[in-house]
N, CA, C and O atoms as a DFTB+ gen file, in Angstrom:
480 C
 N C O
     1  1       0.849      -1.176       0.000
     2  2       0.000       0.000       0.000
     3  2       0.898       1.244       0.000
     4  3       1.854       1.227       0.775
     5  1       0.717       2.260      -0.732
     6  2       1.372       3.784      -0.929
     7  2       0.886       4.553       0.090
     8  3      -0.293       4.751       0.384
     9  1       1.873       4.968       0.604
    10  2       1.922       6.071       1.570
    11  2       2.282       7.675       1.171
    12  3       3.094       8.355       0.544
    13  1       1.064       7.765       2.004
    14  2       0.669      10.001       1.804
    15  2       0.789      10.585       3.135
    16  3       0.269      10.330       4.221
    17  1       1.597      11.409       2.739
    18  2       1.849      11.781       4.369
    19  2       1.402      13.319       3.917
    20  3       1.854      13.991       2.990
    21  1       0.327      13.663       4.916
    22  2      -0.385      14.887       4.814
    23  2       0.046      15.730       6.431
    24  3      -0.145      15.488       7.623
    25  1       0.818      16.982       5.501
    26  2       1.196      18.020       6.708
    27  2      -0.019      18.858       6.468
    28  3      -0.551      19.153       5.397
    29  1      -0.413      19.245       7.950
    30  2      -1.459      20.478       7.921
    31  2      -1.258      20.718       9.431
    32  3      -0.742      19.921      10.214
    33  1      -1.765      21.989       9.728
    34  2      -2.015      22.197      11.648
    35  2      -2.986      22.547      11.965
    36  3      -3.243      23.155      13.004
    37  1      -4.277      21.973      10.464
    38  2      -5.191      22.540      10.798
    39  2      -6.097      20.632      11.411
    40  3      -6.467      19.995      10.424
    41  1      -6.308      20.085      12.449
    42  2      -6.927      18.889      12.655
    43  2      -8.179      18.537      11.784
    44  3      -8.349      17.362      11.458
    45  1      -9.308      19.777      11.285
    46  2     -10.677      18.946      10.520
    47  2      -9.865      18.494       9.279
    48  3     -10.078      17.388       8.783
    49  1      -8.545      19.702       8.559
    50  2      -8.184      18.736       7.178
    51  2      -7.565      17.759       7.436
    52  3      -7.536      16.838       6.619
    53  1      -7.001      17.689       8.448
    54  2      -5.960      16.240       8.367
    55  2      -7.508      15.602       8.969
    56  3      -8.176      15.926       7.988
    57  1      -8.133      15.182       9.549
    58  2      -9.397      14.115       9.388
    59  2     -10.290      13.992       8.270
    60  3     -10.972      12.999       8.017
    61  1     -10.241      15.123       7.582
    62  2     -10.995      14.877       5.919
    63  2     -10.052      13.656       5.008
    64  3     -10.355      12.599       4.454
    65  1      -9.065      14.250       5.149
    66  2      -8.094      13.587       3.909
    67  2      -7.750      11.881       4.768
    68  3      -7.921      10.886       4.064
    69  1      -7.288      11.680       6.231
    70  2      -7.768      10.774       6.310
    71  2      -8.764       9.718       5.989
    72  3      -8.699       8.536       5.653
    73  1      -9.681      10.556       6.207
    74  2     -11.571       9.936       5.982
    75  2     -11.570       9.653       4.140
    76  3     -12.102       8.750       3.495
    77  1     -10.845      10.684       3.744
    78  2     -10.991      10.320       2.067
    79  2     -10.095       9.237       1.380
    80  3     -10.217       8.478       0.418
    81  1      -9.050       9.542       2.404
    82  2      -7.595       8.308       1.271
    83  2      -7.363       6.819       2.104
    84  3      -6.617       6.000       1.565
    85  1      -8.017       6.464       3.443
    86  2      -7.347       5.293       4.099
    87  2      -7.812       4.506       3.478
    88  3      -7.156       3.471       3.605
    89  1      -8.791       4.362       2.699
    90  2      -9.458       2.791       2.076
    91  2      -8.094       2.926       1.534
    92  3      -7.356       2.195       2.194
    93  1      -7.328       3.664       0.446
    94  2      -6.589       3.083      -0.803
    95  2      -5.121       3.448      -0.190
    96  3      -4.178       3.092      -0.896
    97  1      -4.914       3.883       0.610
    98  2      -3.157       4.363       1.043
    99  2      -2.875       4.232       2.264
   100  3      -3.844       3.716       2.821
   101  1      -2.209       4.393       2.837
   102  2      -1.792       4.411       4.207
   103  2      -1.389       6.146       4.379
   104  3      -0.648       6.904       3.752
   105  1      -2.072       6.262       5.273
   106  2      -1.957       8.049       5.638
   107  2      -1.283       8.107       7.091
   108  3      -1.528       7.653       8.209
   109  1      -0.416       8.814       6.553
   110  2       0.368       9.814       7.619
   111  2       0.301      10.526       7.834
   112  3       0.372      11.197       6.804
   113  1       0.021      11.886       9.652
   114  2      -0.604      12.584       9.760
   115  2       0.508      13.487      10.692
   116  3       0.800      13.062      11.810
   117  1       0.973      14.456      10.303
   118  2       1.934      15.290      10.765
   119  2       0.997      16.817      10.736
   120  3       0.251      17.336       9.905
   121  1       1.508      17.210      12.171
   122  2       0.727      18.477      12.388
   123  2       1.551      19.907      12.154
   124  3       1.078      21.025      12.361
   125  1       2.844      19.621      11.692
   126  2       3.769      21.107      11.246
   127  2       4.809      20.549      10.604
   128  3       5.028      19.339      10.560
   129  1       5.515      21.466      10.063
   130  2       6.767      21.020       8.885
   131  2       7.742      20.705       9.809
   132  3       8.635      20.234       9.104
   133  1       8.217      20.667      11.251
   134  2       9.384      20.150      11.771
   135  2       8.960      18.693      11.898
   136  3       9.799      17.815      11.698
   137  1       7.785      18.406      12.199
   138  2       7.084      17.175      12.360
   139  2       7.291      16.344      11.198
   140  3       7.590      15.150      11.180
   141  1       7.094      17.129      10.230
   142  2       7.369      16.301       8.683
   143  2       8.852      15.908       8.597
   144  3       9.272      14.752       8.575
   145  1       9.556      16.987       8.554
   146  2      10.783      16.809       8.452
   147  2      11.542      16.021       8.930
   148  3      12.404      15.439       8.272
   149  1      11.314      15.839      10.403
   150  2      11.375      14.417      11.537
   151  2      11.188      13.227      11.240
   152  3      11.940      12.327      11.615
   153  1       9.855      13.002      10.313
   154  2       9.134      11.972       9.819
   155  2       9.983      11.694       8.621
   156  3      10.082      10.497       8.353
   157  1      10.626      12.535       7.831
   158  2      11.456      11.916       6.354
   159  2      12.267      11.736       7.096
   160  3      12.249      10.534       6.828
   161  1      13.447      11.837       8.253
   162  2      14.901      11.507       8.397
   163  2      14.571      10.188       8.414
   164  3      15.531       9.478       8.114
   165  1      13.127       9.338       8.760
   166  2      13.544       8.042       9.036
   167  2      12.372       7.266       7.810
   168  3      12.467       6.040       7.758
   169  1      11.464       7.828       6.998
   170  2      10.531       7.297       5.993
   171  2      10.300       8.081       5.072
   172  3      10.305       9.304       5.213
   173  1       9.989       7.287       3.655
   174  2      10.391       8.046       2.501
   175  2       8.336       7.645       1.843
   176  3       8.011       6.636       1.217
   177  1       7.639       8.473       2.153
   178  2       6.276       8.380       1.843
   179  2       6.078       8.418      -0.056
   180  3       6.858       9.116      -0.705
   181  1       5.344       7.873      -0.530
   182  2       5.268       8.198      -1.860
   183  2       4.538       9.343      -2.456
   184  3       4.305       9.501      -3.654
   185  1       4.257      10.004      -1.624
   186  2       3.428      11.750      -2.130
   187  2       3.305      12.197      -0.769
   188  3       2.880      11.291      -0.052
   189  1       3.578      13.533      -0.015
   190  2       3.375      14.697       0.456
   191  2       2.000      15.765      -0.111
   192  3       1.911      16.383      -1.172
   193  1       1.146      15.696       0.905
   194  2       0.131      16.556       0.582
   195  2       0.517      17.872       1.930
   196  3       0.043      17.960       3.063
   197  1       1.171      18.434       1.482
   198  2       1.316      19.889       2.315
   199  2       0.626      21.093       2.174
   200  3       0.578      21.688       1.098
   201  1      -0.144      21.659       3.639
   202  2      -0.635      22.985       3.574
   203  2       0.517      24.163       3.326
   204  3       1.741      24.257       3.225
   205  1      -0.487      24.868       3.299
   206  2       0.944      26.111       2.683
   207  2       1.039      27.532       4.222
   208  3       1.962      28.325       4.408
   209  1      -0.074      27.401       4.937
   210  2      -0.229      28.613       5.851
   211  2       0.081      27.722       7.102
   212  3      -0.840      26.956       7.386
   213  1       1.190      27.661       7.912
   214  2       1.341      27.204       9.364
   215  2       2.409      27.709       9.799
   216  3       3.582      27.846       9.453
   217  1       1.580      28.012      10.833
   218  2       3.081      28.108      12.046
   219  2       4.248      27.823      11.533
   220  3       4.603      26.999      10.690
   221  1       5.010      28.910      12.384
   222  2       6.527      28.559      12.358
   223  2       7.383      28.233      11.019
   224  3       8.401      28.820      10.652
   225  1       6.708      27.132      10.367
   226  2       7.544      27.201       9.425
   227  2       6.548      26.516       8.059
   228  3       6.238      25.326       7.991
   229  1       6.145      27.611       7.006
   230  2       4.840      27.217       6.169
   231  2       5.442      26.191       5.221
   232  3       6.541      25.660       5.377
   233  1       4.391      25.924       3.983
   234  2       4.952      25.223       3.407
   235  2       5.912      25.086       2.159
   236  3       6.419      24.111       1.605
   237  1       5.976      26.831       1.873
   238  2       7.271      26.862       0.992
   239  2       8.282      26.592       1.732
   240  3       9.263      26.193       1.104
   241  1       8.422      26.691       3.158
   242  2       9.693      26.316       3.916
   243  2       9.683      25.020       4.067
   244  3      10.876      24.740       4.189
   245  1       9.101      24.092       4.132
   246  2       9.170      22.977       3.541
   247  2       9.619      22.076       2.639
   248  3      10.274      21.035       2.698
   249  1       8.970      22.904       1.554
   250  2       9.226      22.510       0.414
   251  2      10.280      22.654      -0.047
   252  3      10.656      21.936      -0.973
   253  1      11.105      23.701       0.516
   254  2      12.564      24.145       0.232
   255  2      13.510      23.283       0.952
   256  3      14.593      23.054       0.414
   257  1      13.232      22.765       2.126
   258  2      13.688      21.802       2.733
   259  2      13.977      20.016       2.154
   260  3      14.957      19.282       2.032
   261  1      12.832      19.937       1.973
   262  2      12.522      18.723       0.709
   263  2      13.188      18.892      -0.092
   264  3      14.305      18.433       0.144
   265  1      13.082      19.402      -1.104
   266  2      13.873      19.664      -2.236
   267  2      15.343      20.252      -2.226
   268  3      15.756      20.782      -3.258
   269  1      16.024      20.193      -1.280
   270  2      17.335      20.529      -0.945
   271  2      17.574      19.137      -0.502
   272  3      18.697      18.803      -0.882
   273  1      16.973      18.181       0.152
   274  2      17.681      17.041       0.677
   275  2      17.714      16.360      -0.767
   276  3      16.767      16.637      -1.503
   277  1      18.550      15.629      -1.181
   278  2      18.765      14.694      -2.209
   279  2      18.266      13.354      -1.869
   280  3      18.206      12.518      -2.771
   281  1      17.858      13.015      -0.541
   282  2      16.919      11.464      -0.398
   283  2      15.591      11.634      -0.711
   284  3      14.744      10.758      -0.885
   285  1      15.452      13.050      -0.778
   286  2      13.800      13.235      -0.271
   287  2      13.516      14.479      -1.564
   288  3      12.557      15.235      -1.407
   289  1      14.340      14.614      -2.732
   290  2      14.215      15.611      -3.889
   291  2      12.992      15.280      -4.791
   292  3      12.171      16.035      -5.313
   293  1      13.115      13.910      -4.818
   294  2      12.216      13.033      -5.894
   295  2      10.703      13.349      -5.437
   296  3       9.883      13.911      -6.163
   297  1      10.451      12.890      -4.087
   298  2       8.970      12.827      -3.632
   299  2       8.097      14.118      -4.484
   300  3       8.360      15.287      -4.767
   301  1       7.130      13.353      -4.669
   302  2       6.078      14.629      -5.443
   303  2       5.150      15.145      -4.159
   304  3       4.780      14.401      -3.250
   305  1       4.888      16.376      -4.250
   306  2       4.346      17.192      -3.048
   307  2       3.079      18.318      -4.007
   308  3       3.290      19.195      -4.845
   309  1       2.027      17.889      -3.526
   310  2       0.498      18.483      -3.816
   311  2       0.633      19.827      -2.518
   312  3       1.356      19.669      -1.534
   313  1       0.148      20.581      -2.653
   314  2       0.219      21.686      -2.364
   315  2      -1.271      21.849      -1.781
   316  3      -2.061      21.905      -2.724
   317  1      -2.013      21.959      -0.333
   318  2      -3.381      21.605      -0.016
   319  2      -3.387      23.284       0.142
   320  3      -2.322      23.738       0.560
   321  1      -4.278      24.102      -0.095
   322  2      -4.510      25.579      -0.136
   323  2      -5.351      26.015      -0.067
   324  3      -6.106      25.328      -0.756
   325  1      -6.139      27.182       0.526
   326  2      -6.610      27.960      -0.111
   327  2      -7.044      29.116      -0.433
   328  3      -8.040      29.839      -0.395
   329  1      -5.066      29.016      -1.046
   330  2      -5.028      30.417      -1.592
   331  2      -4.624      30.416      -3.471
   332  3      -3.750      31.046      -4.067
   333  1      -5.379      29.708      -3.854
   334  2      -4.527      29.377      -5.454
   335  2      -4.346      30.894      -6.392
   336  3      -4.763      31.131      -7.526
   337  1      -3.828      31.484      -5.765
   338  2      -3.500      32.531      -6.484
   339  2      -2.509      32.513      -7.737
   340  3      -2.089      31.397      -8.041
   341  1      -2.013      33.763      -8.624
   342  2      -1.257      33.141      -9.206
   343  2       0.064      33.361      -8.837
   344  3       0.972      32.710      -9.354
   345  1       0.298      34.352      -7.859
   346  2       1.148      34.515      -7.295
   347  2       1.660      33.168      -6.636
   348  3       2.827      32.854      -6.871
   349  1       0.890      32.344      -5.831
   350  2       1.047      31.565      -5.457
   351  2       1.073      30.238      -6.269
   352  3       1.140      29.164      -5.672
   353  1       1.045      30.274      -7.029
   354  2       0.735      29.106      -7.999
   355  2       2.035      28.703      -8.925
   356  3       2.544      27.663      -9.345
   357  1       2.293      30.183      -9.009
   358  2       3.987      30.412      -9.636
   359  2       4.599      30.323      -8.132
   360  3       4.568      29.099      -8.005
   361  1       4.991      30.680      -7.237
   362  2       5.832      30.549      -6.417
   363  2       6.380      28.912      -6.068
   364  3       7.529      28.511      -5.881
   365  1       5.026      28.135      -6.062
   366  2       5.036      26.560      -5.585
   367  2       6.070      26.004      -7.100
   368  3       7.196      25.505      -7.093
   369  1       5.353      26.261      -8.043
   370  2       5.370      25.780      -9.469
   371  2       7.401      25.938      -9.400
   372  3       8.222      25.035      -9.564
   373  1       7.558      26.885      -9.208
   374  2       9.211      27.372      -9.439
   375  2       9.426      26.652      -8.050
   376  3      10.504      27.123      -7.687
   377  1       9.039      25.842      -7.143
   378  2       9.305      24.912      -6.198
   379  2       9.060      23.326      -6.290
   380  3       9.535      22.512      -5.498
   381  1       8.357      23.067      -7.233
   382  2       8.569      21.836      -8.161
   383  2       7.405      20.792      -7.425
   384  3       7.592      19.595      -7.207
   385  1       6.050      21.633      -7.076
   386  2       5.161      20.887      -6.654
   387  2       4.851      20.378      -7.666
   388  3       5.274      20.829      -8.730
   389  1       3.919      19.159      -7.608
   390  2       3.139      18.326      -8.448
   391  2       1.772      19.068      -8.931
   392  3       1.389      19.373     -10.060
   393  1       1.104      19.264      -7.481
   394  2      -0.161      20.519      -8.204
   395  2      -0.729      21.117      -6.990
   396  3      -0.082      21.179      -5.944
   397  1      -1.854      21.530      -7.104
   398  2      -2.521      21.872      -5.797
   399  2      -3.812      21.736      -5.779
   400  3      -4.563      22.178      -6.649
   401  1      -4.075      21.252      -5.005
   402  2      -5.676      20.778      -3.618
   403  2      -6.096      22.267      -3.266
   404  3      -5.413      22.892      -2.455
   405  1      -7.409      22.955      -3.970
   406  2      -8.422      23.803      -3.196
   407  2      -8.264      23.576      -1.986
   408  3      -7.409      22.716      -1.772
   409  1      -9.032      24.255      -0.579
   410  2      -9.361      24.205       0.050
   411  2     -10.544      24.671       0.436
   412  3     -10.567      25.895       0.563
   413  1     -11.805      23.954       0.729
   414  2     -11.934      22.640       0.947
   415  2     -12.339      22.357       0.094
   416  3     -13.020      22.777      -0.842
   417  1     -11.256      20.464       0.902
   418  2     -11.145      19.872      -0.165
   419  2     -12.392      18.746      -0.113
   420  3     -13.171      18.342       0.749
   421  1     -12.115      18.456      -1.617
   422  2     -13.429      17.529      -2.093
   423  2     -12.834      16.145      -2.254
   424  3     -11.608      16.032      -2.243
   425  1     -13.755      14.890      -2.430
   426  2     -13.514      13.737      -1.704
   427  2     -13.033      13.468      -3.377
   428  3     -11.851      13.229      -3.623
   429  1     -13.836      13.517      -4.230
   430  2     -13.721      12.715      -5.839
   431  2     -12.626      13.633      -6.198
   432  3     -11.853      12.996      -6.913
   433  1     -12.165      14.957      -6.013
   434  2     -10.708      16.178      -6.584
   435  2      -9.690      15.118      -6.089
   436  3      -9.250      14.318      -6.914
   437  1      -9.303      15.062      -4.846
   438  2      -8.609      14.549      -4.061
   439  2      -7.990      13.428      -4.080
   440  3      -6.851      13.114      -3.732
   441  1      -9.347      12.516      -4.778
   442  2      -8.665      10.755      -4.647
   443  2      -8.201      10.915      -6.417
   444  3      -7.140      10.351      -6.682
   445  1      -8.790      11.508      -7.407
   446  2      -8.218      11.868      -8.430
   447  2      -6.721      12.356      -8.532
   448  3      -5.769      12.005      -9.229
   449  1      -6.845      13.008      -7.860
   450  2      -5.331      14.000      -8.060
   451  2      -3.918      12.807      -7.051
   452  3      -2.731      12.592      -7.295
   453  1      -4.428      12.534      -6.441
   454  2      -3.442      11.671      -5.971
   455  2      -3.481      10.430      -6.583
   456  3      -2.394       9.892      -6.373
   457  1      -4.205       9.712      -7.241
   458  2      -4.222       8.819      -8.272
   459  2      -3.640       9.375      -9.388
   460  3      -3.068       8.431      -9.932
   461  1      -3.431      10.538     -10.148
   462  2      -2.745      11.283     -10.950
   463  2      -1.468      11.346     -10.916
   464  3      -0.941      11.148     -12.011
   465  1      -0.747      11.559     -10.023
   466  2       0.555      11.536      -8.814
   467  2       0.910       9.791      -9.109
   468  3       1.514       9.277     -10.050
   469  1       0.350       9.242      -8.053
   470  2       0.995       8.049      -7.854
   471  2       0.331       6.710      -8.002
   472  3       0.925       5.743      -7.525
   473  1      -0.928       6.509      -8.655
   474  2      -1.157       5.502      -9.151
   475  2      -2.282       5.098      -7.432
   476  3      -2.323       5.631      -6.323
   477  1      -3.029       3.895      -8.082
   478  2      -3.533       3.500      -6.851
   479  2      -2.726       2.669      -5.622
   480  3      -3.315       2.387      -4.579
């Protein structure tokens, strides 16, 4: 089974996306990007669904993090938002996300787009 490890600090999305992806993946549930970051030194998930607005450290800081480690460059990272601006859309994009998740998110967008990503 493929593993999605969904950063957010917000608890109803990380229980949506739970509630939407455990039939088909194994979900991982990290509540801030040091948490994530913690979580790759020791597991390599097959897609990252990261919010972009949190504490301390959001998710372009993340993502910059990710993509600077060379174990963890490859992983494709969905972008959960909602702010799809285009400002923002170019900022992620020149950060080498895969795509981005509205907020809120929808159950049929969701299992699509990560089936898009990484297969069932």
């Amino acid at each position: 089974m493929k593993t999605v490890m969904v950063v957010d600090d917000d608890k109803l999305s990380l229980n949506s996306v739970m509630k939407i992806l455990s039939d088909s993946y194994k979900v991982v549930l990290m509540t801030s990007g040091e948490m994530a970051l913690s979580y790759l030194s020791k597991n390599i998930p097959d897609l990252i669904l990261l919010d972009i607005l949190m504490p301390n450290m959001d998710g372009f800081e993340v993502m910059k993090a990710i993509r600077a480690n060379p174990v963890w460059a490859d992983i494709p990272v969905i972008f959960l938002t909602a702010d799809v601006s285009p400002q923002t859309c170019t900022k992620g994009g020149g950060l080498g996300v895969a795509g981005f998740m509205a907020k809120p998110l929808e159950a049929e967008r969701m299992i699509s787009g990560v089936e898009a990503v990484i297969g069932k």
